[in-house]
BAGU-110665 format. One record per residue (C-alpha): residue in one letter; z, x, y. Coordinates in steps of 0.001 Angstrom, whole numbers, plus 500000, padded with zeros to 6 digits. Layout:
# residues N
AZXY/...
END
This chain:
# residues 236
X553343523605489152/X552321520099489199/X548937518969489020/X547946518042492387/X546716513508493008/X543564512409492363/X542099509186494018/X538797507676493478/X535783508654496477/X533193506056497319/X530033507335498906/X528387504455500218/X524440504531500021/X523491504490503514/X525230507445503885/X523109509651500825/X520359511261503204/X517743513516501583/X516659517115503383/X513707518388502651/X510363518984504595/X508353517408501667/X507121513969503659/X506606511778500840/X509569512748499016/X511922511657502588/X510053508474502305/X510090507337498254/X512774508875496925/X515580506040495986/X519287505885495340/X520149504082492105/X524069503384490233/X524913505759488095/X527267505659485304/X528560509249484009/X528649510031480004/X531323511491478137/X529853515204478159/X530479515437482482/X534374515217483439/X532549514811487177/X532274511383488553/X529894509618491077/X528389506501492157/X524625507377492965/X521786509997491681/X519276510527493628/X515465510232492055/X512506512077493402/X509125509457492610/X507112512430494118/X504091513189491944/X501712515759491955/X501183520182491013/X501229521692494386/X502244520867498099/X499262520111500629/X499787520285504470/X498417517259505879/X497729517871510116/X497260515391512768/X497716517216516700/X501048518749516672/X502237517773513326/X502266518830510274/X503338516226506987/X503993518550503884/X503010516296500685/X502516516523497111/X498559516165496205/X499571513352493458/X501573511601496043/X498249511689498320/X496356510472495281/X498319507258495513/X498650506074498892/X494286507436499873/X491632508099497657/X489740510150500401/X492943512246501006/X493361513007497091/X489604513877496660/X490363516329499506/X493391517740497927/X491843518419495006/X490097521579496394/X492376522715499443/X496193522923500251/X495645521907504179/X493623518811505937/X493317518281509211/X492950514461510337/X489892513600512192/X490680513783515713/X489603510451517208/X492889508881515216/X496341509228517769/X498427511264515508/X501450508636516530/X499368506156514855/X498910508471511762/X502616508901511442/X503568505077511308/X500665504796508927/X501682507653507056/X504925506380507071/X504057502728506160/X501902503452503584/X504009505791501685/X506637502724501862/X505381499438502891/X508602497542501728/X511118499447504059/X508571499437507102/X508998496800509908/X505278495501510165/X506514492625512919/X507969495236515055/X504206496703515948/X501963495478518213/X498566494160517682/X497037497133519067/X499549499281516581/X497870497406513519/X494648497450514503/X494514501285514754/X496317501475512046/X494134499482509695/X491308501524511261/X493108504529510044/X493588503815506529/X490368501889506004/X488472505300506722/X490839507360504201/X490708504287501715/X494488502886501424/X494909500273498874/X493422497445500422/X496826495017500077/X498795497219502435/X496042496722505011/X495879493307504581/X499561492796505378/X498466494437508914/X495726492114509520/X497035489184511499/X494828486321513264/X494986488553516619/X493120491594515421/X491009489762512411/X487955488554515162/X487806492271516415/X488192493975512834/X484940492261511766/X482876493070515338/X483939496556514897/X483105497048511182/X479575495024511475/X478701497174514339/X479215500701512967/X476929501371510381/X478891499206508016/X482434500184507544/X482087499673503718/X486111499826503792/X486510497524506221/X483761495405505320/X485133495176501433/X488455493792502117/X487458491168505397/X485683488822503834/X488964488328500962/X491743487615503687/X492630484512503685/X494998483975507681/X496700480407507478/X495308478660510732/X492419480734511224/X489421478839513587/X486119480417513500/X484991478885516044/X487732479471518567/X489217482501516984/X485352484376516572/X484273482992520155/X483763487008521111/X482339488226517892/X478736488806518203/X476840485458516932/X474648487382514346/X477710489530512776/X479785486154513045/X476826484330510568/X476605487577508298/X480637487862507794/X481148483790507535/X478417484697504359/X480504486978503052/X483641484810503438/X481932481741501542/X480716484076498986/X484058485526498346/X485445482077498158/X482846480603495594/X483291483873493226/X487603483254493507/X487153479422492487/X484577480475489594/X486882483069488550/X489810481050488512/X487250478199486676/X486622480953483679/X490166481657483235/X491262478137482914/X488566478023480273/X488932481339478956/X493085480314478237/X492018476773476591/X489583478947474090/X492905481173473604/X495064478152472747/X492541476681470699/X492096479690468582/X495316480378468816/X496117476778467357/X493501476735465028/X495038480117463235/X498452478681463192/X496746475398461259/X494640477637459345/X497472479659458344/X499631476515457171/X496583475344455195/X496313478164452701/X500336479274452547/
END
């Protein structure tokens, strides 16, 4: 009987969908080329790799849903969210956060490269950015949602409660091309505008000294670095 055709099958990677009800594993896995050794007589283009991390599964709830996620994968994206997970399987979002808002930060924060920032309004960001400065994102995904439309109100509303430490932390080290205190700030308070501008200046001094003491700090390397190399030629 002859052997039957063969002819070569291209699955194209838009098409490779994972199922699974893990959250963070739909939004980091990736597809990557792969290239088949001598051992497999099976051929294909793509393997699929799961950057989930993590010992146990922890059901995150916000209203009506539900986000299954590893507690190492929580670790990364909110330190408040992996201190929690370290002693329960199931946390329940505060409730004054629209759990529509928690998804697409959820979503963004597990994948900031693949999610369409310009696409969401100002209001979007600003709740957002609320959101994860409360569970403690990394600061330089919020600071990608901070544009010069929400940056006035940010400050009023972390000056006025109690001091928003998270909020108040990463403020003062944006730096928005364009940005006019004086028109821009013309509805923030007067005292929280002179106790943030503070902050701002300080934050600026401490960048230009630190970027004074590495410039020195890499001239001491060369030097020592040069002296070595002469030092080293000397006694050969």
């Amino acid at each position: 009987m002859p052997k039957p055709s063969t002819s070569p099958l291209t699955i194209n990677k838009s098409d490779v969908q994972i199922n699974t009800d893990r959250f963070c594993t739909q939004l980091t896995y990736s597809i990557e080329p792969y290239t088949p050794g001598d051992v497999s007589n099976s051929k294909c283009q793509y393997e699929i790799y799961n950057h989930c991390e993590g010992t146990k599964i922890v059901n995150v709830k916000c209203g009506p849903d539900t986000y299954k996620c590893h507690d190492g994968c929580l670790r990364k994206i909110s330190y408040r969210l992996g201190k929690i997970a370290e002693h329960t399987n199931e946390i329940t979002i505060e409730s004054r956060f629209d759990p529509v808002i928690v998804k697409k930060a959820l979503t963004y924060i597990f994948n900031p490269k693949k999610f369409q920032v310009d696409l969401l309004s100002s209001k979007e960001k600003y709740d957002m950015v609320l959101f994860g400065a409360y569970y403690y994102f990394p600061a330089r995904p919020l600071e990608n949602l901070i544009d010069r439309q929400i940056y006035p109100d940010l400050v009023q509303y972390a000056w006025n409660n109690c001091g928003d430490l998270g909020l108040m932390g990463i403020l003062p080290k944006i730096r928005i091309p364009g940005i006019n205190f004086v028109e821009d700030f013309k509805n923030v308070d007067e005292k929280i505008m002179v106790q943030f501008v503070k902050k701002y200046i300080e934050h600026e001094i401490d960048m230009k000294n630190f970027r004074r003491y590495k410039i020195i700090a890499c001239i001491v390397a060369v030097c020592v670095l040069l002296f070595a190399l002469i030092a080293m030629c000397y006694y050969a």
